[in-house]
C-alpha positions, -999 to +999 in steps of 0.1 A: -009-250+299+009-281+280+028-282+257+008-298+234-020-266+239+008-245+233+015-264+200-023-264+192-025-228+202+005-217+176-013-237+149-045-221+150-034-187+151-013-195+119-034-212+100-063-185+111-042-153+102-029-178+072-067-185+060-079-154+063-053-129+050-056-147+017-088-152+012-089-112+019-062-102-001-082-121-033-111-098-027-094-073-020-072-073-056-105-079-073-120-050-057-091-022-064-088-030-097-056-046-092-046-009-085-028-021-053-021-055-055-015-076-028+005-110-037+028-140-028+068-140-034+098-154-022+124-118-022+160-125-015+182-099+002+169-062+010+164-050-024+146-068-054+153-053-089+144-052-126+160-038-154+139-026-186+145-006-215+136+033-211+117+045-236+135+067-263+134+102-259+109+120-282+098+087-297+118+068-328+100+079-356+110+109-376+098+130-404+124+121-436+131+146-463+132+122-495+150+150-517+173+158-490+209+150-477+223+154-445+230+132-413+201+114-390+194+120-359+208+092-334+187+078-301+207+056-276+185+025-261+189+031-222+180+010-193+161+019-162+163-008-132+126-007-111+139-015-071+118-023-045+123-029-002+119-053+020+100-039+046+101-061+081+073-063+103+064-081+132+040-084+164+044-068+196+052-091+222+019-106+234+021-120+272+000-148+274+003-167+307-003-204+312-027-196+342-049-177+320-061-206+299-063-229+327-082-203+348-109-192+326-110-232+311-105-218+275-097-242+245-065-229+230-079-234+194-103-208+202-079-182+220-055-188+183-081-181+161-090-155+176-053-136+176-051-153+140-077-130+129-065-102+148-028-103+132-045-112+101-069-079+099-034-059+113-011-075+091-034-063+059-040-032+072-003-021+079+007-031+042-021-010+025-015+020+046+022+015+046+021+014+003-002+043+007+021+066+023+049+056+002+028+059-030+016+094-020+050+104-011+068+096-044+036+107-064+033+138-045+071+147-057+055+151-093+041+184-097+030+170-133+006+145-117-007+168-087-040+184-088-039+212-061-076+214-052-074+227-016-089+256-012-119+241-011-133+201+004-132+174-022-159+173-057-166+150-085-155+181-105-117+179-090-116+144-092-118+148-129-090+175-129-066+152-111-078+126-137-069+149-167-032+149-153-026+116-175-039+135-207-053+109-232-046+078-206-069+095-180-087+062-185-060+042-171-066+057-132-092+029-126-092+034-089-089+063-058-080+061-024-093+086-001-099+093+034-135+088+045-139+126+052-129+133+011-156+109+007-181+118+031-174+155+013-182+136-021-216+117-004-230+154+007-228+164-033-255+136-040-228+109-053-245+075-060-222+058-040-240+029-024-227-004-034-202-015-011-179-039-028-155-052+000-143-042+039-122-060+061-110-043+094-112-008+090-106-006+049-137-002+030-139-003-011-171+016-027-179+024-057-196+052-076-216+059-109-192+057-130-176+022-117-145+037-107-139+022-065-131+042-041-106+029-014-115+047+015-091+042+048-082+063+074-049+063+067-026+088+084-005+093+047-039+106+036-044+137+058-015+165+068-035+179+097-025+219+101-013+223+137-028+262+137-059+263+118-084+243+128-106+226+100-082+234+070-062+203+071-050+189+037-062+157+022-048+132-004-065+113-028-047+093-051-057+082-087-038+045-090-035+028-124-028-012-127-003-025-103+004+010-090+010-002-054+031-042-056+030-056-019+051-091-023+047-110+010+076-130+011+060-158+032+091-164+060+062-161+087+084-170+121+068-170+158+080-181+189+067-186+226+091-179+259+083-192+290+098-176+320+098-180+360+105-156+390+074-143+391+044-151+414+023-166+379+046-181+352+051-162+323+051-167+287+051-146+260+044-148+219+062-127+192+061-128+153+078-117+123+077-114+091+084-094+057+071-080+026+085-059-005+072-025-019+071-006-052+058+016-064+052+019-099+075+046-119+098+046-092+124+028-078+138+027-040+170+046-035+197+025-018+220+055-007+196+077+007+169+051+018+192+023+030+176-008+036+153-020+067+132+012+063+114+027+093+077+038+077+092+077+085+116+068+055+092+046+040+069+076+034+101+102+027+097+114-010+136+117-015+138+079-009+120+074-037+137+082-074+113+087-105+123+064-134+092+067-157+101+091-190+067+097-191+043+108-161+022+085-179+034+056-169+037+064-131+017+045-103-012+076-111-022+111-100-027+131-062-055+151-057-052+175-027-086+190-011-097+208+022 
């Protein structure tokens, strides 16, 4: 292989993944609600942060005695500083050897389009279930927002429970994420859950009666399978609310191609990288006990995580746990 088909090759697996990751990633916001939104940036260093004022504990406002005398009470304005990671990711090097092209004939557009879409579908995948597990760990940490519902599979009826964590902004959870068996559990109660409103790879988005989408991915963050019963492993369904899940891909795509002799067939191999922040709304990443450069073990640690959020309120949402 040339060259030039190496050149031609690169391009259209690229452009390909490119193409098709954001055309996917548009659905896929519109889908979810914006619950987990996927979304361009340009991240500097390991760590990207964001100071805001914290609300004031107990509120401002206070009853006043008009006859009385006496001192106020005194509030101090505080800030809170949101942090998210940079997460790298990258391929697996891929051996593709000249011969093979020239053997079978095969136009190299074809054969980089075709590991475009692959990485593409991958790629999408790894950051949804990689803000999933890290969402469900921090969450999960909040005993205020968990719903333990698992003695028993998954119902409409615990849904709501889990909802009624947020109080009177229950109607902020506009979106769950579930594994497929919670809502294969739900489909046996007689749910009309038939409108499918988007899939790519193996992520599927539904919706039910009430309009609310379900995100349903086999995830492994969304199952803790019990090693000595069979059949009672726990699941995890999480209640998001707007941008409760922010994936910033930080578009520093790099690949490269190695050729290499010694070998009866000339070798050459691919390899790409790439990186992305996370957040996770409420919280923010801690740098002494997270470091930076996660692995997705201390991705999905709850420690690494630090709840910032005064009010449950106005964290990323709720956890349901079912059979």
């Amino acid at each position: 292989m040339a060259l030039s088909d190496l050149a031609v090759f690169t391009e259209y697996a690229y452009k390909t993944k490119t193409e098709i990751l954001r055309q996917q990633i548009e659905l896929f916001n519109a889908a979810s609600r914006g619950t987990i939104a996927l979304r361009q940036a340009a991240n500097q260093g390991d760590y990207n942060e964001a100071a805001f004022f914290a609300k004031v504990s107990g509120g401002l406002v206070v009853r006043r005695n008009a006859y009385g005398t006496g001192a106020n009470s005194t509030a101090v304005m505080s800030q809170l500083t949101e942090r998210t990671i940079k997460v790298g990711a990258g391929t697996k090097t891929v051996a593709i050897d000249p011969g093979q092209f020239k053997w079978i004939q095969m136009n190299p557009e074809t054969a980089g389009a075709a590991m475009g879409q692959q990485l593409a579908v991958d790629s999408m995948a790894d950051m949804l279930n990689t803000s999933v597990g890290a969402g469900y760990s921090a969450l999960a940490q909040v005993a205020d927002v968990t719903y333990d519902g698992s003695a028993a599979t998954a119902t409409h009826v615990a849904l709501l429970n889990g909802s009624r964590k947020f109080g009177d902004r229950s109607q902020d959870i506009l979106c769950w994420v579930m594994h497929s068996k919670v809502h294969n559990d739900l489909l046996a109660l007689n749910m009309a859950n038939s409108a499918q409103l988007f899939s790519f790879g193996s992520v599927n988005v539904m919706a039910d009666f009430q309009g609310r989408p379900f995100i349903i991915t086999d995830s492994p963050s969304l199952v803790t399978v019990d090693g000595v019963s069979a059949g009672v492993d726990k699941y995890h369904s999480l209640g998001l609310t707007t941008e409760a899940f922010v994936v910033e891909q930080n578009n520093d795509f790099t690949d490269n191609w190695e050729t290499s002799n010694g070998q009866i067939n000339i070798g050459r191999t691919y390899q790409a990288e790439w990186t992305y922040n996370l957040g996770v709304k409420g919280f923010a990443w801690d740098k002494t006990n997270g470091g930076h450069s996660p692995t997705t073990a201390a991705l999905t640690t709850a420690t690494n995580w630090d709840k910032i959020a005064t009010d449950i309120k106005d964290l990323a949402g709720v956890v349901v746990e079912t059979r």
